[in-house]
C-alpha positions, 0 to 999 in steps of 0.5 A: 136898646136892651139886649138879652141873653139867646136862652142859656148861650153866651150870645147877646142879641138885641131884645128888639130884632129886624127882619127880611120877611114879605118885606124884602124884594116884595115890598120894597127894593134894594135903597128903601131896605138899606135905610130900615136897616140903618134905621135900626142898626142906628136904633142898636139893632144887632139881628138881622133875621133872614131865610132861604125861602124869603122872596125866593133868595132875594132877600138874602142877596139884598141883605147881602149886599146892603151890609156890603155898602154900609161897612158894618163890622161883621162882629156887631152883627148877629146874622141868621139864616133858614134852611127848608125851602130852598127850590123846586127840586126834590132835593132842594127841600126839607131837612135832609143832609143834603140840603141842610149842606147845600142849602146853608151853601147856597145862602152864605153865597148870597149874603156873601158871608163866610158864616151866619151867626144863627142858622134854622131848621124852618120847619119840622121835616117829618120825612127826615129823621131827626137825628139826621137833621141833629147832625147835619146841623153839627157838621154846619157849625163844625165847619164854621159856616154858623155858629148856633143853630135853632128850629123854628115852629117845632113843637115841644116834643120834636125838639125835646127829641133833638135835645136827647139826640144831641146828648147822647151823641155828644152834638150841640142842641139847638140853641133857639126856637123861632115861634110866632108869637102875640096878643093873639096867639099866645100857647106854644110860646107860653104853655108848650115851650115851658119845659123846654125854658126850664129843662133846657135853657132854649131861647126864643126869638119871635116872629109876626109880634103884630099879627101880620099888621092886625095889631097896628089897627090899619086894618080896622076898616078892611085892608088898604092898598099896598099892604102885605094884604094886597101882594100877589103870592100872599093871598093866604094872609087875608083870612088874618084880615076878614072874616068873623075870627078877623072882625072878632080881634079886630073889636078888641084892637079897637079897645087895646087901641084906648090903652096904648093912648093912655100910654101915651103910645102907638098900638104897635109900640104897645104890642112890641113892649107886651112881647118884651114882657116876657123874659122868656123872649130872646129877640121880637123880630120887627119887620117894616117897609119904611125907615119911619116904621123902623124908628116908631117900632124901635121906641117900643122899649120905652114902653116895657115899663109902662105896662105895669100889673095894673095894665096887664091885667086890663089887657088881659081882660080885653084879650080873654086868651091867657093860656091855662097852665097845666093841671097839678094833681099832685 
């Protein structure tokens, strides 16, 4: 496993991540989970990825308690957690102290931990103000329940903007950003967040690196049975999967399938390792809902070198999305 700096932070997370999300409590229960964990903590995994809102807290519990079993040292595992959706009450979303404060309770409770190594902000709030969310999360980390905080789908500016905050009021910044980020959606991450790696030393750890399941090719011949496609609650990914746009990538997962078998391979492990390319990702969080999955995802960093000029340029020519940098009228 390789592990990589979290932006300019002195914290090293494993390039090649795991993570709770639709898995955990949807997919699958309390011993399969425990065995993709071991899987990848076996793999050198060392973040484990995780949120309020996932499976509506379930998620964190199970987390919690499988950690709890395997009597892993808590200082060889990087935790993270995100605070947005926490209830249904008025209060129990959003941004605001309040429930920055309860929220980040409420999930210490559940995955029975005094800290998480990283906490989110999981989405932008346009009804708190951010300097408001800048020293909430400052009054988190000062009273040890995490050590590093982040956003998550922000955009550029908003963050640019708690970054100033944070310096002028003497506070940390956020460390990170958790963006989704693949062959197919590629602009925040490449073109956006540029002057964020450059002014800032902010760290990425990306989420959703094969679109959904896109990019595995199991849904080249429509959606099969028992896959996120299918779960109650999630009906919002089908568009992924059908439809013009759908069968458009999905021409093209046909053609970088060829590559990834000149590699010698999988498609997914060939995803994984075009996102490990990218040295302005920190971590590439990996989901998964059997061990076997878990192993096959984790051989990705064998491939990062096989993707040669030559290979990336052929990729690119299949995918025809490479983000346009910025005019230079200078």
């Amino acid at each position: 496993m390789e592990y990589r700096s979290l932006g300019r932070s002195g914290l090293k997370i494993s390039a090649l991540s795991y993570g709770a999300w639709v898995t955990f409590g949807d997919q699958m229960g309390e011993d399969v989970a425990l065995a993709c964990m071991k899987a990848a903590y076996e793999a050198g995994v060392n973040f484990f990825d995780n949120a309020e809102a996932y499976a509506r807290g379930r998620a964190e519990i199970m987390m919690g308690n499988i950690i709890k079993k395997t009597g892993w040292r808590r200082s060889d595992l990087v935790i993270s957690t995100k605070i947005f959706w926490g209830g249904k009450g008025v209060n129990e979303r959003g941004l605001s102290r309040k429930h920055i404060i309860e929220g980040t309770n409420a999930s210490l409770s559940r995955l029975q931990m005094d800290y998480v190594d990283l906490i989110y902000c999981h989405r932008p709030d346009v009804e708190t103000p951010i300097e408001e969310t800048v020293w909430a999360m400052n009054q988190v980390i000062n009273q040890g329940k995490a050590l590093y905080w982040g956003t998550s789908e922000w955009g550029a500016r908003q963050v640019t903007e708690a970054f100033h905050i944070a310096r002028r009021e003497h506070l940390l910044p956020p460390a990170m950003e958790q963006a989704q980020y693949n062959m197919f959606h590629r602009e925040r991450v490449e073109k956006e967040y540029i002057s964020l790696y450059r002014d800032f030393g902010l760290g990425t750890t990306i989420w959703s690196p094969l679109a959904g399941g896109l990019l595995t090719g199991k849904y080249n011949d429509g959606i099969p049975l028992g896959t996120r496609g299918t779960l109650t609650g999630y009906e919002w990914l089908r568009e992924r999967y059908e439809g013009a746009e759908a069968e458009s990538k999905i021409r093209k997962v046909r053609q970088l399938k060829l590559i990834a078998d000149e590699l010698g391979a999988s498609l997914a492990q060939m995803a994984l390792a075009w996102c490990l390319k990218n040295l302005f990702v920190s971590s590439v969080i990996t989901g998964a809902s059997r061990p076997e999955q878990v192993v096959e995802n984790m051989k990705a960093v064998d491939i990062v070198d096989k993707l040669t000029p030559e290979i990336m340029d052929r990729i690119e020519g299949i995918l025809g999305n490479k983000p346009v940098p910025e005019l230079d009228f200078r």
